[in-house]
N, C-alpha and C positions, 0 to 999 in steps of 0.2 A: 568451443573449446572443451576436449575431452580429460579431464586428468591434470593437466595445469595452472598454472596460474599467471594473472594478470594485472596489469596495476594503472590507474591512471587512464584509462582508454574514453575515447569520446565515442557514442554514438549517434549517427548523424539519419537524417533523411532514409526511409527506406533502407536502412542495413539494422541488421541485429549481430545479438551477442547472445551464445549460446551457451552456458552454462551446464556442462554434464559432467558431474565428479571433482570438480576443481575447484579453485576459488577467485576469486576477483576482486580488489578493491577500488576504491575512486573514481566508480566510475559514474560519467556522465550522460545521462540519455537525454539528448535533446530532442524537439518536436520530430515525431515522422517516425523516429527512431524504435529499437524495443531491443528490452534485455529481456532473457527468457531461461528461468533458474529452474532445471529439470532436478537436477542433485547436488550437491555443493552449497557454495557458500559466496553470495555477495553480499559485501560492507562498504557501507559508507556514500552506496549511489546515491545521485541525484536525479531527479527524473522530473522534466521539464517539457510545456509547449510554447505554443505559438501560433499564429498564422494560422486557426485553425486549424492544424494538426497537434496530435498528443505525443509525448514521450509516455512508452507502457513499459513499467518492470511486469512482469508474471511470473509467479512462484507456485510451483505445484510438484508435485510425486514427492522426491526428501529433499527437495529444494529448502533455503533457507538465506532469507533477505535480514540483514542487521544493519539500524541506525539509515533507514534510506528516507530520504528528506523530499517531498512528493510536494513538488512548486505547481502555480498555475497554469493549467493544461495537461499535468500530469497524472496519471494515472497507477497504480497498484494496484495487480489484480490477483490475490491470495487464494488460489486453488486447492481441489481435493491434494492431501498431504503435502500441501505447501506451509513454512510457519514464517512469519514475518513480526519481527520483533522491533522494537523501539525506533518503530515507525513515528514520524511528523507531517503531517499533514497540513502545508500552506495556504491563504488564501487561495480558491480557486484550483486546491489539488483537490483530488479522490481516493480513496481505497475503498476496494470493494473484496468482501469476505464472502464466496462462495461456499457449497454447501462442502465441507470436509478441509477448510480451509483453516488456519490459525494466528490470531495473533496476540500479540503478547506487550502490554504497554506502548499501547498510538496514544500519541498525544496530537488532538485536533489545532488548529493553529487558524482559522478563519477556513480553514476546509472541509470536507463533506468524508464520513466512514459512511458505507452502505451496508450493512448484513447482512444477504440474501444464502441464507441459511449454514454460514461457518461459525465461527465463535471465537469470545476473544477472553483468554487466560490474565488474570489483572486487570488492572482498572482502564477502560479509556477516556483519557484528562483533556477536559476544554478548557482552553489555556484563553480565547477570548468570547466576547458575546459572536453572535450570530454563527457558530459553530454548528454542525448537522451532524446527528446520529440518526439511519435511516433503517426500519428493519422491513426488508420485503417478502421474509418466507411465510409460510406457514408456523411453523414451527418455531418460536421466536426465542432465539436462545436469551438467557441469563447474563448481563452485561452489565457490571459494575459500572457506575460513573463520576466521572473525582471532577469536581469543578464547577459544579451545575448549583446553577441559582435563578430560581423560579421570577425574581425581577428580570435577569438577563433575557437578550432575545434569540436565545439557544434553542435552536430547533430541536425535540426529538419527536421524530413520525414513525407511523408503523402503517403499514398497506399489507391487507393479504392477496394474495390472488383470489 
């Protein structure tokens, strides 16, 4: 989708949703599926697996994802000039922050933030124990974190290459 907008849309199995210059809300990516936010603006996705397969948002160039809810099997994946804000992170979802990537207030929810070398504006808040913040570059950016309690069994690791 070039230029317009869209509401409500599921995506299923092996189809995507293209995202260049417009906006989108409600939408649903279910397992197999992928949204894919080049410029514009998606709110409010949900992005879900299954069955072995992932539902992927990808937000990258002046893409921008707000309030996407990233359930078990699901995947967000925040690219060079992608920003992705008040992201959720569910059991058994992911985001992964590439290097030139952004985001802006994720709150973990029993799921997994990776940082492999982007960075995130604001705090990101572990909302239960066994919570994961992962950092795999080099370079390991400066990441507030709101929630963290050294009794909990809140993961935070760091691996360099």
């Amino acid at each position: 989708m070039a230029g317009g907008s869209a509401s409500a849309a599921t995506i299923t199995d092996d189809a995507y949703q293209f995202v260049d210059g417009g906006s989108v809300t409600s939408t649903t990516v279910a397992s197999g599926g992928e949204q894919d936010v080049f410029s514009g603006t998606a709110t409010g996705t949900q992005v879900n697996g299954g069955g072995g397969l992932a539902g992927r948002q990808y937000i990258a160039g002046t893409g921008t994802a707000i309030g996407t809810l990233v359930n078990a099997g699901g995947v967000q994946s925040v690219q060079s000039g992608g920003v992705a804000s008040g992201t959720t992170v569910s059991s058994g979802g992911f985001e992964i922050v590439s290097s030139g990537g952004t985001i802006n207030g994720t709150t973990i929810s029993g799921g997994t933030v990776e940082f492999a070398g982007g960075v995130s504006n604001g705090a990101v808040t572990l909302a239960f124990v066994n919570d994961t913040v992962t950092f795999i570059s080099a370079a390991q950016p400066v990441v507030e974190i709101s929630g963290y309690s050294a009794a909990s069994a809140t993961s935070l690791t760091s691996s360099r290459w």
